[in-house]
C-alpha positions as CSV (number, residue, x, y, z in Angstrom):
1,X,-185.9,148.7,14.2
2,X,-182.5,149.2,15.0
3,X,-182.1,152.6,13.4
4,X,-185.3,153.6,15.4
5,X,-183.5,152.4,18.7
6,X,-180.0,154.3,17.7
7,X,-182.7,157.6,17.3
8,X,-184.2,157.6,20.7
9,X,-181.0,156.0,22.6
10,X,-179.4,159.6,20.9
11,X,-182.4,161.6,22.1
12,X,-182.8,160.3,25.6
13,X,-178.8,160.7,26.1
14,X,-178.2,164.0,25.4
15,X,-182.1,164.9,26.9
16,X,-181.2,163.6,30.1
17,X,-178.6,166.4,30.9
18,X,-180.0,169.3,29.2
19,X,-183.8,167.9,30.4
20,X,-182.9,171.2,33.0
21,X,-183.2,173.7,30.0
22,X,-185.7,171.4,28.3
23,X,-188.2,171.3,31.1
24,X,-187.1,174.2,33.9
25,X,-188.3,173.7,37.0
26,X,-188.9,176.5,39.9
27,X,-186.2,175.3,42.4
28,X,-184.0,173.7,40.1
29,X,-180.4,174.4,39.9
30,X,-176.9,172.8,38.8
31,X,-176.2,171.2,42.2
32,X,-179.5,169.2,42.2
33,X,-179.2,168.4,38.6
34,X,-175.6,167.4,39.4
35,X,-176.2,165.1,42.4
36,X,-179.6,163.5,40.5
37,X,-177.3,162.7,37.8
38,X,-175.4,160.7,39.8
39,X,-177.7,158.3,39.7
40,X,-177.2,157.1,36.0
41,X,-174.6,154.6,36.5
42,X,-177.8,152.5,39.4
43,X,-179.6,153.1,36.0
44,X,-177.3,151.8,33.5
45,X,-176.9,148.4,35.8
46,X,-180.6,147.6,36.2
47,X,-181.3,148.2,32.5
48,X,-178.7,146.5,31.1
49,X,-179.8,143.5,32.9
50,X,-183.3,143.7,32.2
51,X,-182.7,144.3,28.1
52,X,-180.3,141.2,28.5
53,X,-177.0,142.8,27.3
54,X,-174.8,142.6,30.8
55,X,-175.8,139.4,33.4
56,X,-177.0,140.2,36.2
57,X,-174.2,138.5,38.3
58,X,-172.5,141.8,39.9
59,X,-174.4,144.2,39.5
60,X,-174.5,145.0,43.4
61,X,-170.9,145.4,42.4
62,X,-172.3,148.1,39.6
63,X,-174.7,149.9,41.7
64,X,-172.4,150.6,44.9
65,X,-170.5,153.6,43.3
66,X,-173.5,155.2,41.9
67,X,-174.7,155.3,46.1
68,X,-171.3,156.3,46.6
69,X,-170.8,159.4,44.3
70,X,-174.6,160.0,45.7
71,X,-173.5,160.5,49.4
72,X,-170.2,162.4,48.5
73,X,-172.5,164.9,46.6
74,X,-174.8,165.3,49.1
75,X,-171.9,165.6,51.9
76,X,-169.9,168.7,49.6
77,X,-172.8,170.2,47.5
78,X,-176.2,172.3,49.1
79,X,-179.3,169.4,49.3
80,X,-182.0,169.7,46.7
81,X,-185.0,171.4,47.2
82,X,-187.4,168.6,46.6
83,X,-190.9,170.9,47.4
84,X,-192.0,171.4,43.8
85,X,-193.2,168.7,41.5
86,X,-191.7,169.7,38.5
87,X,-188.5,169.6,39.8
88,X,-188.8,166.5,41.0
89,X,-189.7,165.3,37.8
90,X,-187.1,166.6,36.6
91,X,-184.8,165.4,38.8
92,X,-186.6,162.1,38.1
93,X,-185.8,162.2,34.3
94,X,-182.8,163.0,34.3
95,X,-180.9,159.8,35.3
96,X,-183.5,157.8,34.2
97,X,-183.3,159.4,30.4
98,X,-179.2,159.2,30.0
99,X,-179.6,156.1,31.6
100,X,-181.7,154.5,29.1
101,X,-180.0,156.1,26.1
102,X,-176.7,154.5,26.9
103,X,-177.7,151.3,27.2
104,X,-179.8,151.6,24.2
105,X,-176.9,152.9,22.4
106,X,-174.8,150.0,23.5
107,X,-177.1,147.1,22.8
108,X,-175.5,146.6,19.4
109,X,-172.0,146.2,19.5
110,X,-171.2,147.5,15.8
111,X,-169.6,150.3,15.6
112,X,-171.2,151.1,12.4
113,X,-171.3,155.1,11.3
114,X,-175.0,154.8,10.9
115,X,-175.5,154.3,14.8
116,X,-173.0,157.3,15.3
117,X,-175.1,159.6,13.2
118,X,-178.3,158.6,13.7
119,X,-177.9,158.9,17.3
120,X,-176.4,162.3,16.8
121,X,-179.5,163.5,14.1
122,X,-182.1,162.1,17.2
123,X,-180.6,164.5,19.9
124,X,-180.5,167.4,17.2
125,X,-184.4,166.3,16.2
126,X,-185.2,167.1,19.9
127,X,-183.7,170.2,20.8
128,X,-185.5,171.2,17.5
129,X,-188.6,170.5,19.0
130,X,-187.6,172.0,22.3
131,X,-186.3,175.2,20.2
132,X,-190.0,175.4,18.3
133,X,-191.6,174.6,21.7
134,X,-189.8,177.9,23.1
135,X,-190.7,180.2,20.3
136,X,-194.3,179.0,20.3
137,X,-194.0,180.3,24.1
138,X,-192.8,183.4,23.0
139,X,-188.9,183.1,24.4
140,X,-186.6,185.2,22.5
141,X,-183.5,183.2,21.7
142,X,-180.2,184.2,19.8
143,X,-178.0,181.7,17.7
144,X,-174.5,181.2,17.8
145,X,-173.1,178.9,14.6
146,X,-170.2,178.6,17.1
147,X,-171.2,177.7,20.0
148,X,-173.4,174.8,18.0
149,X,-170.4,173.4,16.0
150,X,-168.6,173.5,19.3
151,X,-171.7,171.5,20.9
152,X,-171.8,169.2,17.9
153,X,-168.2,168.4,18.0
154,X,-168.6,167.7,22.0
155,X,-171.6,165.7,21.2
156,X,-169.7,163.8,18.8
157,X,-166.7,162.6,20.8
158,X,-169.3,162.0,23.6
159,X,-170.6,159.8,21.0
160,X,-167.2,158.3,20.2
161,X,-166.3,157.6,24.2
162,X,-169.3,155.9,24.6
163,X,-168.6,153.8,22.0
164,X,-164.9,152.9,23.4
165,X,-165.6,152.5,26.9
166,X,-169.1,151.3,27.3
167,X,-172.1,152.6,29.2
168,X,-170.8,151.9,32.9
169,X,-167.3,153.2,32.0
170,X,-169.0,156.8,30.1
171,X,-170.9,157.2,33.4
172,X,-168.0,157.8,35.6
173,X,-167.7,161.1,34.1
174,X,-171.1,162.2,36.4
175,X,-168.4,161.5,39.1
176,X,-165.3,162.6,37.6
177,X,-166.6,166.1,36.4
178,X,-168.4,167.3,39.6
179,X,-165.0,165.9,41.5
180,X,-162.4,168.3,39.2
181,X,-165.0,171.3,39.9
182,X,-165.0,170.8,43.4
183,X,-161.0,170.3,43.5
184,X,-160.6,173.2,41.5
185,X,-162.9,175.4,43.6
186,X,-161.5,174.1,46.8
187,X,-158.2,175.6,44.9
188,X,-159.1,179.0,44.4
189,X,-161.4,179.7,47.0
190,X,-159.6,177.8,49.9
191,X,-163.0,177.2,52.4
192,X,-162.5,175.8,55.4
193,X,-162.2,171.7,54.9
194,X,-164.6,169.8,57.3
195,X,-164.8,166.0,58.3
196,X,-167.7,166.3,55.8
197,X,-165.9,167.4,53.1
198,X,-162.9,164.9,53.1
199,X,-165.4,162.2,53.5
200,X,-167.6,163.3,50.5
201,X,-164.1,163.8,48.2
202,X,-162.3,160.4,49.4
203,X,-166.1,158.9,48.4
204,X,-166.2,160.6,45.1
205,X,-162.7,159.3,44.0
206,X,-163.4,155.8,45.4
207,X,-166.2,155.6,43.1
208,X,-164.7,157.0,39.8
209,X,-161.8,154.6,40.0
210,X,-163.8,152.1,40.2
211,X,-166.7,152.8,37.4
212,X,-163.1,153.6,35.3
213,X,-162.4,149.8,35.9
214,X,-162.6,147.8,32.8
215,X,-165.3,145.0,33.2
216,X,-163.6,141.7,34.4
217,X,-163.0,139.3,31.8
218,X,-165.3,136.7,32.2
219,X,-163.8,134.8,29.2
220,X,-161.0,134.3,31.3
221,X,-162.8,132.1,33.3
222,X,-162.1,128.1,33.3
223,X,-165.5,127.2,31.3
224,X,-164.3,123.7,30.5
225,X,-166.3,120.5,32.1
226,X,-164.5,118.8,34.8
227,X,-163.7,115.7,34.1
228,X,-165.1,112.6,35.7
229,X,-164.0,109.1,36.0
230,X,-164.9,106.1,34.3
231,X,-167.7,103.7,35.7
């Protein structure tokens, strides 16, 4: 059962990024599939306390910088076009799926090989169906032995960091990455830097420090009975 759930926790969290080139949709592009992204760590939270392995004490406190990244993304990036309904689906999955396959991932807390690899042979499984779906379709596609080590090895420590940090901590990089871009954009291209756009940034940062937290310690906390007196 467990290697079933390492397999589709794998699947679903390297779908959910790529569900984009998996599924296309008409008006989708990398700013849409950026912001809905940002909606993984609202994911994370409510699954982690429905499949029992986080409480579901703070999770307001888990939830806000999701909302946050959300609004600085809308405030710097162009607004989704939300007019067909395979976009939206898309849009739809792909929180939901990387979501999902973290906290799957991170219901067992052995840090066994087997989860590693089995994880890793799910997500390979389904962009081999998605690479036989294509053909059937009659897409001509080119290989690159490269370029797929160099996506194994990135899958890999992807694998690793989720391991380390945790499924809240691994999904501050959907607020981290678009922030860098944007920096480094802002950069080379100097635009013209609005109300909007120091509002959206100071948002974006907020939120990444604070999914980067490490989970308080609740062992910390004085568990022992208080004492009471004699009769």
């Amino acid at each position: 059962m467990a290697t079933l759930r390492w397999f589709g926790a794998g699947a679903m969290l390297f779908g959910g990024p790529a569900i984009g080139l998996l599924l296309p949709g008409r008006d989708l592009d990398s700013s849409a599939l950026t912001i809905a992204l940002a909606l993984t760590s609202i994911i994370i939270a409510i699954a982690s306390t429905a499949l029992g392995t986080e409480s579901s004490e703070g999770i307001a406190g888990r939830i806000w910088p999701s909302l946050a990244t959300l609004a600085g993304l809308l405030l710097v990036l162009v607004q989704p076009n939300l007019g067909d309904i395979r976009t939206d689906l898309v849009l739809l999955l792909a929180p939901l799926l990387t979501g999902l396959g973290a906290v799957l991932f991170c219901a067992d807390l052995s840090c066994s090989v087997p989860r590693t690899s089995t994880a890793l042979l799910g997500a390979t499984a389904l962009f081999a169906i998605a690479l036989f779906a294509s053909r059937l379709s009659g897409a001509h596609l080119t290989f690159s032995l490269l370029a797929i080590a160099c996506d194994g090895i990135v899958a890999l420590l992807g694998i690793a960091t989720l391991s380390r940090l945790g499924s809240t901590r691994w999904s501050s990089q959907f607020t981290w990455v678009p922030l860098l871009i944007i920096l480094e954009g802002i950069v080379l291209v100097r635009p013209r830097l609005t109300a909007h756009w120091f509002t959206g940034l100071i948002l974006l940062i907020v939120a990444g420090v604070y999914l980067l937290l490490p989970p308080g310690d609740e062992a910390a906390t004085d568990t022992s009975p208080v004492p009471t007196l004699p009769v």
